[in-house]
Residue, then its C-alpha position, 0 to 999 in steps of 0.5 A: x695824778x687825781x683818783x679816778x683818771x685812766x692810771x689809776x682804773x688800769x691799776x685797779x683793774x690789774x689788782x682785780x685780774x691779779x686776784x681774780x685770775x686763779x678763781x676765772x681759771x679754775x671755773x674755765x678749765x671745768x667748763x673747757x675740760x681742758x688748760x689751753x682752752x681754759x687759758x683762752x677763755x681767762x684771757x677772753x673774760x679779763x679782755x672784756x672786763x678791761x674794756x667795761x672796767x668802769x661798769x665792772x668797777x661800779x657793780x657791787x660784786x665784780x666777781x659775780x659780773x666777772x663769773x657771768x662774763x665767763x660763762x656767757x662767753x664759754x657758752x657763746x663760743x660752744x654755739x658758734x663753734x657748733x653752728x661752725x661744725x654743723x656747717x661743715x660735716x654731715x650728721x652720722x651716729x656718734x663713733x663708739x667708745x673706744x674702750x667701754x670697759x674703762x670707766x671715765x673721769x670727771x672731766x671727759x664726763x663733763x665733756x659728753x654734756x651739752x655746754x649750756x648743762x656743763x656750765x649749769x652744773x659747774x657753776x651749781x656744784x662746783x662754784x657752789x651757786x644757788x639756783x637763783x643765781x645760776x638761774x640769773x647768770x644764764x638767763x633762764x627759770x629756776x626750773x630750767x636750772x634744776x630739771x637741767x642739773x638733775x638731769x646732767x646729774x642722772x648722765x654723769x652717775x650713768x657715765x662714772x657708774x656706782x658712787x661707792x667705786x669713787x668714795x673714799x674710805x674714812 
């Protein structure tokens, strides 16, 4: 068959999914907090690149499309699913932590942030991204994404208490 027919970009597309799939995970289950919703969101994320794969295939960096699709798709599915919860129940103060002499870890601490500050600081700090690009990826100012970040920072240092406690000795 001639390059370019429906084969050859389905094989491209599972060299592409093949490849990429560990990187998509890993992102997801920091943004999700946990394997099964990260899993859903791998899976989501590979099904809409399959059904843009010739607009993913043109772009010059299908990973950052594919980074872009995943976190859009974790934030768009925090709002309807609270759009869902608010619907549904009355709002009532939080219940208190059920054992607060316990210090939490890094994933409940990235859970008690707002989707749209958790996505900020994985992408920022656990992928690494500039502030530009995580900037472009959620469609927001620089700004946004520093003052976001910073204060996600302030709540997780608050959450998980002195940084001395968590370094490791050399």
């Amino acid at each position: 068959m001639p390059p370019g027919t429906a084969i050859d970009s389905g094989h491209d597309f599972e060299a592409f999914a093949r490849a990429s799939q560990r990187k998509l995970y890993r992102t997801a289950y920091l943004l999700c907090g946990n394997a099964d919703g990260a899993r859903d969101l791998t899976q989501t994320t590979l099904a809409k690149l399959f059904q843009h794969w010739r607009r993913v295939s043109a772009a010059d960096h299908p990973d950052a499309y594919a980074r872009t699709v995943l976190t859009r798709t974790f934030l768009a599915e925090r709002r309807r699913r609270l759009r869902d919860l608010l619907a549904h129940t009355k709002a009532g103060p939080p219940p208190p932590p059920e054992h607060a002499e316990l210090r939490v870890t890094l994933l409940a601490a990235l859970a008690e942030l707002p989707p749209r500050a958790r996505a900020m600081v994985v992408l920022r700090y656990w992928d690494d991204l500039s502030v530009t690009t995580v900037a472009e990826l959620l469609r927001c100012s620089e700004g946004t994404v520093k003052s976001q970040c910073s204060r996600a920072l302030a709540k997780l240092r608050t959450q998980l208490g002195e940084v001395h406690l968590y370094a490791t000795e050399n």
